[in-house]
PDB file of N, CA, C and O in Angstrom:
ATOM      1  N   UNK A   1      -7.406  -3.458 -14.957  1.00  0.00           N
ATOM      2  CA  UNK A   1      -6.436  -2.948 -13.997  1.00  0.00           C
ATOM      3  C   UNK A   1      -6.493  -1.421 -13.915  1.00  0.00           C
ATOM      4  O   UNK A   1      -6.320  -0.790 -12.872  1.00  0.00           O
ATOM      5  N   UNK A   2      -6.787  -0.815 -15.275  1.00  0.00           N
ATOM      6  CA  UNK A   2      -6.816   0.625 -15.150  1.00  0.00           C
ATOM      7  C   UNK A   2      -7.948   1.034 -14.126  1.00  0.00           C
ATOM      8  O   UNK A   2      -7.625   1.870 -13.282  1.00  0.00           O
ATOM      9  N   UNK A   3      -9.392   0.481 -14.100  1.00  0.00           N
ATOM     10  CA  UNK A   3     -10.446   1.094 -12.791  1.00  0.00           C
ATOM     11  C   UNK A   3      -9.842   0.585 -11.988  1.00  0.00           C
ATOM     12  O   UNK A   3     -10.489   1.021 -11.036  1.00  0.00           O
ATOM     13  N   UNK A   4      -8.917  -0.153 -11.438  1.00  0.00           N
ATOM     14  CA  UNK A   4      -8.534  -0.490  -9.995  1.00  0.00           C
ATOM     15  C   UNK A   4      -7.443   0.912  -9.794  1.00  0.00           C
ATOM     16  O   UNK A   4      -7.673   1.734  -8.907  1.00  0.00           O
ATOM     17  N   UNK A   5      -6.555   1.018 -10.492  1.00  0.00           N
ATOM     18  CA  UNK A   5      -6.023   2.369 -10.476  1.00  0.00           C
ATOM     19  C   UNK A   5      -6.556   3.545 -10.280  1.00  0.00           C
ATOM     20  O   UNK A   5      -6.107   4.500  -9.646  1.00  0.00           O
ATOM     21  N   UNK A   6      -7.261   3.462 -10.692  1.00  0.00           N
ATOM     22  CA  UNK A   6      -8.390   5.039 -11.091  1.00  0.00           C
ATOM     23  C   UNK A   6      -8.923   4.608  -9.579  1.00  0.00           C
ATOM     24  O   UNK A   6      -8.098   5.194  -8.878  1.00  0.00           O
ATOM     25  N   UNK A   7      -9.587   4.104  -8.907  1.00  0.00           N
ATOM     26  CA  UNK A   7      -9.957   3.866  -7.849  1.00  0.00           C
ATOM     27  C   UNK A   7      -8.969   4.422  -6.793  1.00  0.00           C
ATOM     28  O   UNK A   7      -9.034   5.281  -5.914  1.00  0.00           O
ATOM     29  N   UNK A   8      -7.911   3.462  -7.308  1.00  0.00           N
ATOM     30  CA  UNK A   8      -6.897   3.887  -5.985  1.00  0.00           C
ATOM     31  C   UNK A   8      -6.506   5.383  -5.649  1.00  0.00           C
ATOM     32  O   UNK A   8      -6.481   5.931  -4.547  1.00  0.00           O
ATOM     33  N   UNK A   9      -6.175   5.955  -7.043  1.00  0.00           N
ATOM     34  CA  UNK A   9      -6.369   7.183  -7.184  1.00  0.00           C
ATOM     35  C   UNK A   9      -7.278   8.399  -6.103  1.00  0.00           C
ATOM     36  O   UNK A   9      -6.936   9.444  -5.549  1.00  0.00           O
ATOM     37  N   UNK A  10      -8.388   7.727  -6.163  1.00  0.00           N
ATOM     38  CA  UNK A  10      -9.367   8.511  -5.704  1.00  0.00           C
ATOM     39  C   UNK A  10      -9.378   8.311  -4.291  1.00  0.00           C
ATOM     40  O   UNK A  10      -9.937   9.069  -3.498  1.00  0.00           O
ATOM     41  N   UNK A  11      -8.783   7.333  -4.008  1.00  0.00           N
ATOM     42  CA  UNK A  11      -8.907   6.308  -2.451  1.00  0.00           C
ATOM     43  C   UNK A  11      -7.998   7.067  -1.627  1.00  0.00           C
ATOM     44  O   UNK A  11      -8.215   7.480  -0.488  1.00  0.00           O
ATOM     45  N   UNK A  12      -6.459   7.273  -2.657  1.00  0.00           N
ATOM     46  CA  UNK A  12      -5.607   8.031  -1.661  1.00  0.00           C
ATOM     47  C   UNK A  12      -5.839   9.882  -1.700  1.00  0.00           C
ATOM     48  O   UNK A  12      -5.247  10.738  -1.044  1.00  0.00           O
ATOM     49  N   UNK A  13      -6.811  10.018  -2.624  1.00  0.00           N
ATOM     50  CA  UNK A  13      -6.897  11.767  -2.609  1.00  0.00           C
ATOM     51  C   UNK A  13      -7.685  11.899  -1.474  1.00  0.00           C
ATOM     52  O   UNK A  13      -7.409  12.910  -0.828  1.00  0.00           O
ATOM     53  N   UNK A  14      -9.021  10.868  -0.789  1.00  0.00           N
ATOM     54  CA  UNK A  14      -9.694  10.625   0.210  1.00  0.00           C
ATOM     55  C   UNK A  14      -8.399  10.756   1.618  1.00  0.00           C
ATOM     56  O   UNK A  14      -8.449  11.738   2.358  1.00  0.00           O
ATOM     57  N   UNK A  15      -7.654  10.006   1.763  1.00  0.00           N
ATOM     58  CA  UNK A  15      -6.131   9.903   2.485  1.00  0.00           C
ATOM     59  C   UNK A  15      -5.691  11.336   2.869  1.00  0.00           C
ATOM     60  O   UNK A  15      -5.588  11.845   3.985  1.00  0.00           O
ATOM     61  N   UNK A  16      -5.488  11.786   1.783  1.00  0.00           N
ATOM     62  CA  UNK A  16      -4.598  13.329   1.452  1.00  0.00           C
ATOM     63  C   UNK A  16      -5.944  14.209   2.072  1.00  0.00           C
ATOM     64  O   UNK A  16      -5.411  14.763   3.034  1.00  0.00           O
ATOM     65  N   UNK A  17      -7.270  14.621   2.074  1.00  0.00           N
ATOM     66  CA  UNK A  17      -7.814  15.019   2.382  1.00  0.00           C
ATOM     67  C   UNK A  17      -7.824  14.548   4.784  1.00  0.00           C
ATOM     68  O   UNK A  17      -7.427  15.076   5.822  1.00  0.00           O
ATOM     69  N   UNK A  18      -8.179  13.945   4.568  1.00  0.00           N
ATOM     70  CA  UNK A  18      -8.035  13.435   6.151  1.00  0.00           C
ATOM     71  C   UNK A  18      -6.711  13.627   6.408  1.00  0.00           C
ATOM     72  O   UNK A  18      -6.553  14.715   6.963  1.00  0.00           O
ATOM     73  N   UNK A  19      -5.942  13.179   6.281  1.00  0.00           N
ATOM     74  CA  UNK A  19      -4.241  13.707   6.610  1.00  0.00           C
ATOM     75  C   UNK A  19      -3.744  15.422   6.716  1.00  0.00           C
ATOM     76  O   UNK A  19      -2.842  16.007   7.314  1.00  0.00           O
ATOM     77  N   UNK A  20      -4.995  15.897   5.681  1.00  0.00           N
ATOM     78  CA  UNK A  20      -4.778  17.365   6.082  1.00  0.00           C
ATOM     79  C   UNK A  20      -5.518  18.015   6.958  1.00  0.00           C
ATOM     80  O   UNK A  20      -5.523  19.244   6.891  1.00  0.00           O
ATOM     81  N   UNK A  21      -6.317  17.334   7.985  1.00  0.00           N
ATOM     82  CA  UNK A  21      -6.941  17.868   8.987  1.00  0.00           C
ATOM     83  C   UNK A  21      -6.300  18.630   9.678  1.00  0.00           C
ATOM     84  O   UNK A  21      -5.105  18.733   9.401  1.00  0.00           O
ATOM     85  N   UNK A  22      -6.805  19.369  10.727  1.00  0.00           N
ATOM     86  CA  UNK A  22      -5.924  19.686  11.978  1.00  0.00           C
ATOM     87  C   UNK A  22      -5.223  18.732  12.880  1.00  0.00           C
ATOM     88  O   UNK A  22      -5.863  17.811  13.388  1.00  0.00           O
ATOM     89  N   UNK A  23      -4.172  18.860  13.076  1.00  0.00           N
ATOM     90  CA  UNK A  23      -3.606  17.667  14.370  1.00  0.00           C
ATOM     91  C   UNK A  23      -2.795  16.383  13.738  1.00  0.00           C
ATOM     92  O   UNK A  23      -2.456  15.478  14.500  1.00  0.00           O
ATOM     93  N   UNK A  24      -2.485  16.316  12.313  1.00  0.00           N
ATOM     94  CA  UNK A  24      -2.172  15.454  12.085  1.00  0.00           C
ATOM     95  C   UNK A  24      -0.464  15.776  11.341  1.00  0.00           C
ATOM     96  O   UNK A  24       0.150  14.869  10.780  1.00  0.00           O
ATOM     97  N   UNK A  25       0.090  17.179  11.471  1.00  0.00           N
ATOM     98  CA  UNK A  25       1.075  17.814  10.899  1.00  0.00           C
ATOM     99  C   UNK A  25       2.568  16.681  11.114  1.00  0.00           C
ATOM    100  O   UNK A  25       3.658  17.069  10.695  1.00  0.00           O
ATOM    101  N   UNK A  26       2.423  15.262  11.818  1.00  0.00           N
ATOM    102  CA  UNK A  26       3.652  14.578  12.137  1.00  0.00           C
ATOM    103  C   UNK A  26       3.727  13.958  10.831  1.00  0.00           C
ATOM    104  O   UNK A  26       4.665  13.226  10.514  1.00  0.00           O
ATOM    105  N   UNK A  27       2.438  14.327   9.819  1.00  0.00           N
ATOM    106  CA  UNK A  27       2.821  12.836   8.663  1.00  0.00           C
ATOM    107  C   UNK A  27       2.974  14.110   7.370  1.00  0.00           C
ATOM    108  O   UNK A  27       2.776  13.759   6.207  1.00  0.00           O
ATOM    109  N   UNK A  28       3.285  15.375   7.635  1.00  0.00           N
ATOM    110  CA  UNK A  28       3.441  15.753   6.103  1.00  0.00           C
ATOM    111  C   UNK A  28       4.461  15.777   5.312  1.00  0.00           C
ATOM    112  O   UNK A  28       4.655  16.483   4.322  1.00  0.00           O
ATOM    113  N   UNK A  29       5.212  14.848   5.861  1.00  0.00           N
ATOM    114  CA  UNK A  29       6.102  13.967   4.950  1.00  0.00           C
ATOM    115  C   UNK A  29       5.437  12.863   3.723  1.00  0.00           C
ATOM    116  O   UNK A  29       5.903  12.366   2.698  1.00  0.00           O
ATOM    117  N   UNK A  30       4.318  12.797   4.315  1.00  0.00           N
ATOM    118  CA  UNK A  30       3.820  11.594   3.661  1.00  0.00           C
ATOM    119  C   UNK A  30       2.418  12.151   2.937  1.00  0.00           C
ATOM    120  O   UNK A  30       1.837  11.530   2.046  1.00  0.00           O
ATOM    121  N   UNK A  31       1.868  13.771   3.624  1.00  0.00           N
ATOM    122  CA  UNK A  31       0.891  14.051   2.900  1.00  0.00           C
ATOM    123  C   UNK A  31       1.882  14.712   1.285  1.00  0.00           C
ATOM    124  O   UNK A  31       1.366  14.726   0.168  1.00  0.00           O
ATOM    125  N   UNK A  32       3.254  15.166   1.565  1.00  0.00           N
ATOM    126  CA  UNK A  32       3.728  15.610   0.373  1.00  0.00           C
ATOM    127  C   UNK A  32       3.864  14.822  -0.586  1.00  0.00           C
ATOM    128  O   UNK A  32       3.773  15.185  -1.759  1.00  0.00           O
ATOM    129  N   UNK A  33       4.127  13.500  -0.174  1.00  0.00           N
ATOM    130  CA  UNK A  33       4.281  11.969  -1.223  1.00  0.00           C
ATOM    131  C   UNK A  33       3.413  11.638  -1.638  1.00  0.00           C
ATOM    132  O   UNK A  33       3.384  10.968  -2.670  1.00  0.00           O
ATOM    133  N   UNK A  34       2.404  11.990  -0.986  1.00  0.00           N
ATOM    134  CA  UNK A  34       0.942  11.627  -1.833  1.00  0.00           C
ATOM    135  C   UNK A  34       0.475  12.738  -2.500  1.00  0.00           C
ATOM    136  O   UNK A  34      -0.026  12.355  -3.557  1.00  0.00           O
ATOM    137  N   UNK A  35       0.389  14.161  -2.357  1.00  0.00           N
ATOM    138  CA  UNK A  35       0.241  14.925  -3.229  1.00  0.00           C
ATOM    139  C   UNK A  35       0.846  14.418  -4.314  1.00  0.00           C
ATOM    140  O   UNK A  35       0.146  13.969  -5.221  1.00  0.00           O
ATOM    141  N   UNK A  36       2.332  14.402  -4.410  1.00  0.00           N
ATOM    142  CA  UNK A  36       3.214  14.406  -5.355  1.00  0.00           C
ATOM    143  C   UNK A  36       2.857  12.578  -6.513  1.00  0.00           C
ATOM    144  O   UNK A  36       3.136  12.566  -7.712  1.00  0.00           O
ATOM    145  N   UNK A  37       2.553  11.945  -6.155  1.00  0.00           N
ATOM    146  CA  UNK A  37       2.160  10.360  -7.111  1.00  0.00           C
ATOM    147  C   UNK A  37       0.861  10.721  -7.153  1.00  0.00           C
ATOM    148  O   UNK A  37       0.292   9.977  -7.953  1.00  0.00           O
ATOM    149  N   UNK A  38       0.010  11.613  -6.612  1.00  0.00           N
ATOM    150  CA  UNK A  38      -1.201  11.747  -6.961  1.00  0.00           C
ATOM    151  C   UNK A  38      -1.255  12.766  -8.371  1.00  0.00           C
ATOM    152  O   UNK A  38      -2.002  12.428  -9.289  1.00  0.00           O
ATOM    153  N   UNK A  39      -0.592  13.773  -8.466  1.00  0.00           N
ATOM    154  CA  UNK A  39       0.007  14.570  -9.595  1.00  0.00           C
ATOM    155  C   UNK A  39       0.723  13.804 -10.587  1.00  0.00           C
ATOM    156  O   UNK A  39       0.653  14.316 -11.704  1.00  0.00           O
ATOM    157  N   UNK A  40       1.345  12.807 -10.528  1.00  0.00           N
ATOM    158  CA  UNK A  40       2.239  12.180 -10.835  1.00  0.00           C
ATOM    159  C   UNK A  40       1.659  11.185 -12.110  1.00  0.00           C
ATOM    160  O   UNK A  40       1.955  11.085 -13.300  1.00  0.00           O
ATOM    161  N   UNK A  41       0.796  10.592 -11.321  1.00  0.00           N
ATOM    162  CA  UNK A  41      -0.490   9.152 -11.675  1.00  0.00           C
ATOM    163  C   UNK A  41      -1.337   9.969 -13.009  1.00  0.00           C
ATOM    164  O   UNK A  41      -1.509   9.838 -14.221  1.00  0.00           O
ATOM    165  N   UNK A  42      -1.614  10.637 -12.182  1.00  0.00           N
ATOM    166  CA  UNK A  42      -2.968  11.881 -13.279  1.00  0.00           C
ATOM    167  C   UNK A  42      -1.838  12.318 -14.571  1.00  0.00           C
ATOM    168  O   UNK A  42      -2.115  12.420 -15.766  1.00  0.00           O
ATOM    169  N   UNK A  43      -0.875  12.473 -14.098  1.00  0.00           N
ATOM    170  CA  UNK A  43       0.047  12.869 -15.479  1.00  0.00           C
ATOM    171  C   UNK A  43       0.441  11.518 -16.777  1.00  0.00           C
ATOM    172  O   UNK A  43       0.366  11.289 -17.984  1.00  0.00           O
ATOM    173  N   UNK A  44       0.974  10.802 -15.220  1.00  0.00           N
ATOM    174  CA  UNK A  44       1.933   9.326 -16.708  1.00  0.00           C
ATOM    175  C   UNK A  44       0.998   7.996 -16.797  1.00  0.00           C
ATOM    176  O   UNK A  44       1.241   7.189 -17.694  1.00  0.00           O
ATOM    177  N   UNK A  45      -0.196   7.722 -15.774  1.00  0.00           N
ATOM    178  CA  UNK A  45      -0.839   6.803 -15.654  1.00  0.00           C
ATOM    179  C   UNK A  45       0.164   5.939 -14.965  1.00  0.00           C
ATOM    180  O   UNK A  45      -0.282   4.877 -15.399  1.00  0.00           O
ATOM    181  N   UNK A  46       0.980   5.644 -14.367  1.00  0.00           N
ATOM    182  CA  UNK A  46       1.702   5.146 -13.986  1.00  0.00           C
ATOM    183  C   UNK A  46       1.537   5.086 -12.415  1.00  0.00           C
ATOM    184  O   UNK A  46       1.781   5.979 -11.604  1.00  0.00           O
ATOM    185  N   UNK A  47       0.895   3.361 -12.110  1.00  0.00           N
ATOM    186  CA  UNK A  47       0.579   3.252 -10.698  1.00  0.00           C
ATOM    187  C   UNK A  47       1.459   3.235  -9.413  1.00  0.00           C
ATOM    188  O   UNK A  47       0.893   3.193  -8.320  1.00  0.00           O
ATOM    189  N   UNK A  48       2.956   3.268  -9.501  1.00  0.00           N
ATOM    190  CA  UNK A  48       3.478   2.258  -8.465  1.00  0.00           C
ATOM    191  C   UNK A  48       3.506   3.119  -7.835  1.00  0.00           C
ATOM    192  O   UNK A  48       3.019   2.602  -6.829  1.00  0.00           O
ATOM    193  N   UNK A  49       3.737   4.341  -7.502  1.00  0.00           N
ATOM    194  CA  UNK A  49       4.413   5.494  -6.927  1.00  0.00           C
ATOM    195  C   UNK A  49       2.581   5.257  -5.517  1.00  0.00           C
ATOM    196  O   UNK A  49       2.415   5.184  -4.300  1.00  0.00           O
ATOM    197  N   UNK A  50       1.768   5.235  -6.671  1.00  0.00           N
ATOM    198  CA  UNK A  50       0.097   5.381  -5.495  1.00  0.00           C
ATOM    199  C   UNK A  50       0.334   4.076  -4.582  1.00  0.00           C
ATOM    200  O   UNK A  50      -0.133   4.196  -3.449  1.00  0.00           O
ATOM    201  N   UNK A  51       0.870   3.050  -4.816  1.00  0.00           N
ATOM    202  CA  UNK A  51       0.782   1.939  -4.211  1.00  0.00           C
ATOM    203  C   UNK A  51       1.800   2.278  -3.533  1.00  0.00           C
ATOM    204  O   UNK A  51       1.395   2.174  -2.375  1.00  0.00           O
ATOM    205  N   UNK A  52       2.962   2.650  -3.489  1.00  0.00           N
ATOM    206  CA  UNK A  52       3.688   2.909  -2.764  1.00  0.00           C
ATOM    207  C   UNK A  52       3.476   3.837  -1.150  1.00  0.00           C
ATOM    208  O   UNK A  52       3.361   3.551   0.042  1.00  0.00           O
ATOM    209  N   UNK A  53       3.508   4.861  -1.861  1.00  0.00           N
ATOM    210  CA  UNK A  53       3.135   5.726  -0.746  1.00  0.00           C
ATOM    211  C   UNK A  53       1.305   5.496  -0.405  1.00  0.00           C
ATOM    212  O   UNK A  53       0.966   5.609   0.773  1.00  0.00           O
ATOM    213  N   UNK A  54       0.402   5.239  -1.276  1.00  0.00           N
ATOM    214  CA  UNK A  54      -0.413   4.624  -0.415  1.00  0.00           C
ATOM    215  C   UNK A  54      -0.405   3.641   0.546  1.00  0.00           C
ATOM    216  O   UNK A  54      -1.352   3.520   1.323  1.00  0.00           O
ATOM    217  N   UNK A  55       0.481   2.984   0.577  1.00  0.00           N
ATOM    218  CA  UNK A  55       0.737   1.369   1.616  1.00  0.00           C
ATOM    219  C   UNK A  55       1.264   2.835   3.097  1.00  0.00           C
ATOM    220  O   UNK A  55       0.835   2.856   4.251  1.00  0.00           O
ATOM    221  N   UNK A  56       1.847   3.420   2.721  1.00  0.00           N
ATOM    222  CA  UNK A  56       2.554   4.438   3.839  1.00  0.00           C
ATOM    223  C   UNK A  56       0.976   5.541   4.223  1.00  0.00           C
ATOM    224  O   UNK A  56       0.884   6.033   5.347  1.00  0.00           O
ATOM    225  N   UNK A  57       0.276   5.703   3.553  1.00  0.00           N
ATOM    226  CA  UNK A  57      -0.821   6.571   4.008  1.00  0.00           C
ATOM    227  C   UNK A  57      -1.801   5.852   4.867  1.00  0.00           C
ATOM    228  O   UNK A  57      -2.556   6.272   5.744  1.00  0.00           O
ATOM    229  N   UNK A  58      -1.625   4.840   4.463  1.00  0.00           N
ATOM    230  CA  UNK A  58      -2.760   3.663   5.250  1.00  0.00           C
ATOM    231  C   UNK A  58      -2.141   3.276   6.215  1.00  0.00           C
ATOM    232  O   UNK A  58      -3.015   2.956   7.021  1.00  0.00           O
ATOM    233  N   UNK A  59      -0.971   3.060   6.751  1.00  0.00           N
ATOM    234  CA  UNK A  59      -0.468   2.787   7.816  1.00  0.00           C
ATOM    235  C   UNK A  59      -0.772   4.036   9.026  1.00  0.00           C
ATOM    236  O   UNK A  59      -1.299   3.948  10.135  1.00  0.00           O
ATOM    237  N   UNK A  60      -0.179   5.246   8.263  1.00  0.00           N
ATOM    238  CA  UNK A  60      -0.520   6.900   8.877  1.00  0.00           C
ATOM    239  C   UNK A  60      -2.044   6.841   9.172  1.00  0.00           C
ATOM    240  O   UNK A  60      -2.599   7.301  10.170  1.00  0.00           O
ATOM    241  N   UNK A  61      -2.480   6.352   8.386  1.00  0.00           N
ATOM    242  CA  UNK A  61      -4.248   6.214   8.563  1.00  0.00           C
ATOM    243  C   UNK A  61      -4.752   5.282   9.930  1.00  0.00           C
ATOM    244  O   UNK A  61      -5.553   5.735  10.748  1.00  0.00           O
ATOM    245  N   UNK A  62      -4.187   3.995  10.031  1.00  0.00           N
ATOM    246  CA  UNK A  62      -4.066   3.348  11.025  1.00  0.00           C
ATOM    247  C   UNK A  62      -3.329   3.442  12.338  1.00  0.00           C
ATOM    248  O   UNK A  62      -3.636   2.722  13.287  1.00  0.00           O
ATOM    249  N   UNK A  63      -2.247   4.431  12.397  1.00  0.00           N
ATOM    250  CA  UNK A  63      -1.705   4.951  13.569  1.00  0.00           C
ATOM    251  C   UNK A  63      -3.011   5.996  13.879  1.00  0.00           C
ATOM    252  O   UNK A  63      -3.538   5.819  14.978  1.00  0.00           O
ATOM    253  N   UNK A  64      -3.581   7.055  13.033  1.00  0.00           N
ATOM    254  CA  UNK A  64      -4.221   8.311  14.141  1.00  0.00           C
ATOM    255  C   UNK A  64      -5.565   7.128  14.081  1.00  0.00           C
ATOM    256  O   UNK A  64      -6.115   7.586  15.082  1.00  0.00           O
ATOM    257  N   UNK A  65      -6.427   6.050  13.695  1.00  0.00           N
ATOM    258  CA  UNK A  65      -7.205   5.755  13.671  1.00  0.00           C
ATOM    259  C   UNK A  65      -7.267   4.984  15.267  1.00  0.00           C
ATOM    260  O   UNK A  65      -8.245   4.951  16.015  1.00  0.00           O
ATOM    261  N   UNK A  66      -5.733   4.320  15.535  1.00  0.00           N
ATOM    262  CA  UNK A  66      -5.917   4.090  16.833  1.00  0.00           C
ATOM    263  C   UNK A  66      -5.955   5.042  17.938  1.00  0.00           C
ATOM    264  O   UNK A  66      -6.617   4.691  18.914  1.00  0.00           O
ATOM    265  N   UNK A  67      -5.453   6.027  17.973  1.00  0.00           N
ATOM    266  CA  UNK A  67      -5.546   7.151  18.978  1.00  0.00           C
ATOM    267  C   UNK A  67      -7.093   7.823  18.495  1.00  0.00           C
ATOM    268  O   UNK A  67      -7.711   7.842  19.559  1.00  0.00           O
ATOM    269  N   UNK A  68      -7.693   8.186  17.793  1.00  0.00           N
ATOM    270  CA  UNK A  68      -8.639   8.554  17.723  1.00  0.00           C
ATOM    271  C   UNK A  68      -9.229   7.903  16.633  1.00  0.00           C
ATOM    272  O   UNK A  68      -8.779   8.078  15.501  1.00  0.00           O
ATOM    273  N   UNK A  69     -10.166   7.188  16.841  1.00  0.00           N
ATOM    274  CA  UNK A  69     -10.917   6.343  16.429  1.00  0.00           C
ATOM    275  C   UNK A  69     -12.277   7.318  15.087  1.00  0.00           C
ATOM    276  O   UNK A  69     -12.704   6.924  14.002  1.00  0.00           O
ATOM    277  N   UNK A  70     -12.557   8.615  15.853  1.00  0.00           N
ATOM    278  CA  UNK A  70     -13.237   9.525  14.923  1.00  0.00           C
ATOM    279  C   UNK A  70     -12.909  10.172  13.892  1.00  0.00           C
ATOM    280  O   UNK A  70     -13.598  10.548  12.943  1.00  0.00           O
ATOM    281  N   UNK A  71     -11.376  10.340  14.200  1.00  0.00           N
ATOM    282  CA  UNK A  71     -10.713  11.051  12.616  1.00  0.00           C
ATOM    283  C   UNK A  71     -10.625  10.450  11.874  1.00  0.00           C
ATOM    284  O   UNK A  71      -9.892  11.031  11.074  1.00  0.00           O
ATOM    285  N   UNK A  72     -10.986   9.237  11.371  1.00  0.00           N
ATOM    286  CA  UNK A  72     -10.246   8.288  10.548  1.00  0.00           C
ATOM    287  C   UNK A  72     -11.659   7.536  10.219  1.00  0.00           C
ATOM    288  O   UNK A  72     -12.205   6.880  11.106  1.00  0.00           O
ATOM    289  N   UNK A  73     -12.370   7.679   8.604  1.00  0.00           N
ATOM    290  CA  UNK A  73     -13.613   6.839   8.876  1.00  0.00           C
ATOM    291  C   UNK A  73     -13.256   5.404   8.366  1.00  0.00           C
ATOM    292  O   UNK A  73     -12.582   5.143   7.370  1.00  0.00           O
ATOM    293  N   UNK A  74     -13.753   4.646   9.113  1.00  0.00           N
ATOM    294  CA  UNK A  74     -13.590   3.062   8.731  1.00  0.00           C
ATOM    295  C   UNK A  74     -13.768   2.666   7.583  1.00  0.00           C
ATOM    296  O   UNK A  74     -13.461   1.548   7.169  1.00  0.00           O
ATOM    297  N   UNK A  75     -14.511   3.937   6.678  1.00  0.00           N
ATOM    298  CA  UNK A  75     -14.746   3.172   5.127  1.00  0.00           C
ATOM    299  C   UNK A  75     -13.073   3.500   4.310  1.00  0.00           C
ATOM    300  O   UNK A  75     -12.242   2.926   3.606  1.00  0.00           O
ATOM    301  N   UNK A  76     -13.288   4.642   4.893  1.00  0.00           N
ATOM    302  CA  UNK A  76     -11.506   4.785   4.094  1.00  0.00           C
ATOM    303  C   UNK A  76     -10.621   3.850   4.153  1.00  0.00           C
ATOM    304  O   UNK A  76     -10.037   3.394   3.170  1.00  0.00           O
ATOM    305  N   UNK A  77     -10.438   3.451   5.472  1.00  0.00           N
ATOM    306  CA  UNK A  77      -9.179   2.324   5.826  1.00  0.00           C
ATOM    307  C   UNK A  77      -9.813   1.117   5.338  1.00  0.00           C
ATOM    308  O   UNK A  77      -8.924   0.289   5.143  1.00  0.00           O
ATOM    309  N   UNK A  78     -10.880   0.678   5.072  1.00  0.00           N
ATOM    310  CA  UNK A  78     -11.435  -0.547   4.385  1.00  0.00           C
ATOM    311  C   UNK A  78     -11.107  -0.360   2.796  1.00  0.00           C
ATOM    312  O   UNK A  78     -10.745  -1.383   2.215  1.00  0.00           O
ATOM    313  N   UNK A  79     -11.203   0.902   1.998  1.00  0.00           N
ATOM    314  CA  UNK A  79     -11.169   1.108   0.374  1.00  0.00           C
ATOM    315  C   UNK A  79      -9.808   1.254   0.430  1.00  0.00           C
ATOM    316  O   UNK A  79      -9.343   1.202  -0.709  1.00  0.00           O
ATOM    317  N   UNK A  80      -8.808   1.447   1.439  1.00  0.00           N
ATOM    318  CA  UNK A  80      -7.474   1.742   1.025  1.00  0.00           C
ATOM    319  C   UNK A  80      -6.782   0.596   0.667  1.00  0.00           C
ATOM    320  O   UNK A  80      -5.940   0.369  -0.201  1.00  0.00           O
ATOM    321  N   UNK A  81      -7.518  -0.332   1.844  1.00  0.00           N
ATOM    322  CA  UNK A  81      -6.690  -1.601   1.984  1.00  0.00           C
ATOM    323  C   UNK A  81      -7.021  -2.586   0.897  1.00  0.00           C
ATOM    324  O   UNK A  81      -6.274  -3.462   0.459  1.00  0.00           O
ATOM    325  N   UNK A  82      -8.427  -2.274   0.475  1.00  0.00           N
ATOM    326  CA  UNK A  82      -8.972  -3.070  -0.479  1.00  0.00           C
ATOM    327  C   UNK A  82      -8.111  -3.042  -1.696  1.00  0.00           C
ATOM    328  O   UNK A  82      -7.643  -3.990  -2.326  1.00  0.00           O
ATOM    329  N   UNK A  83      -7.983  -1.573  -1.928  1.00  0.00           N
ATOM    330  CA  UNK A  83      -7.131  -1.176  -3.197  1.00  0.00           C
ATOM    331  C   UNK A  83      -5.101  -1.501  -3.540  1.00  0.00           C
ATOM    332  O   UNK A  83      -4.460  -1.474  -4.590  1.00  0.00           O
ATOM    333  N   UNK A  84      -4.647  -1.795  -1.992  1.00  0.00           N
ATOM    334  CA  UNK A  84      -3.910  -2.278  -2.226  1.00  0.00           C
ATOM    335  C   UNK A  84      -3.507  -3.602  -1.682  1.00  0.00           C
ATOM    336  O   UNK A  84      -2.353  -3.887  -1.364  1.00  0.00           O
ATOM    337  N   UNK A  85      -4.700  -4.518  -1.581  1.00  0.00           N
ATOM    338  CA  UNK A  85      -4.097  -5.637  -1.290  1.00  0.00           C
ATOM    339  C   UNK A  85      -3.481  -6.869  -2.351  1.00  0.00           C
ATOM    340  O   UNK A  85      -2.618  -7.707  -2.085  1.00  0.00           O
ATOM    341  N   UNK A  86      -4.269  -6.662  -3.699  1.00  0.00           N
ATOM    342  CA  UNK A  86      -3.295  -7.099  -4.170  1.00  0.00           C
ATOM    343  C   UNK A  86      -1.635  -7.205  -4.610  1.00  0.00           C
ATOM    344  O   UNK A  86      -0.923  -8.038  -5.171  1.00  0.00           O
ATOM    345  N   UNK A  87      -1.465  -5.812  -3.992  1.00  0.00           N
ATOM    346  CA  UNK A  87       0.058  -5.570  -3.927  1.00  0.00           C
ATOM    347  C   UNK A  87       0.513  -5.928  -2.440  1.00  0.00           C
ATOM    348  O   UNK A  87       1.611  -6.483  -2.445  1.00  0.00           O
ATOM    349  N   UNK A  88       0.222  -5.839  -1.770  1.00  0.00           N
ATOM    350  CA  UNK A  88       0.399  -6.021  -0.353  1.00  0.00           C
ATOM    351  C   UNK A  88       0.680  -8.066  -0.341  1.00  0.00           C
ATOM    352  O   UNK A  88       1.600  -8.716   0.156  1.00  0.00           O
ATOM    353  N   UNK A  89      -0.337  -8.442  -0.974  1.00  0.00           N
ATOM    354  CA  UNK A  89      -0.212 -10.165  -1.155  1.00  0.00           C
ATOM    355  C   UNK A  89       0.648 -10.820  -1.629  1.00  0.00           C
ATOM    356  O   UNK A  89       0.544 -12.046  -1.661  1.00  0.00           O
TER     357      UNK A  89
END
């Protein structure tokens, strides 16, 4: 369970990176929540906070992915979802 964490980890810093593009300033509510469990995770090992606000980054990921189909690469939204579907199930 810990490499699925450690994964996710890395999945939503991928998130936090694309979310901080240009043009995307409606979600930094949600790029601050993921900074913040991404700091958080790396400190207590403690996953829920990434699953949490990752389920909310991937959605943000899937809103600009429909308006622009180029900002958003399909492998991301495939490793995000991968990483939290067992919580999602």
């Amino acid at each position: 369970m810990n490499e699925q964490n450690e994964k996710l980890r890395d999945v939503c810093q991928e998130a936090l990176i694309c979310l901080n593009k240009p043009g995307n300033s409606a979600y930094d509510e949600i790029k601050s929540k993921l900074e913040y469990v991404i700091g958080s995770y790396n400190f207590d090992k403690n996953p829920v906070g990434l699953y949490e606000i990752g389920n909310l980054a991937f959605e943000a990921l899937k809103e600009i992915s429909a308006e622009k189909p180029r900002k958003v690469k399909k492998a991301l939204l495939k490793d995000l979802e991968e990483c939290l579907t067992p919580v999602l199930s």
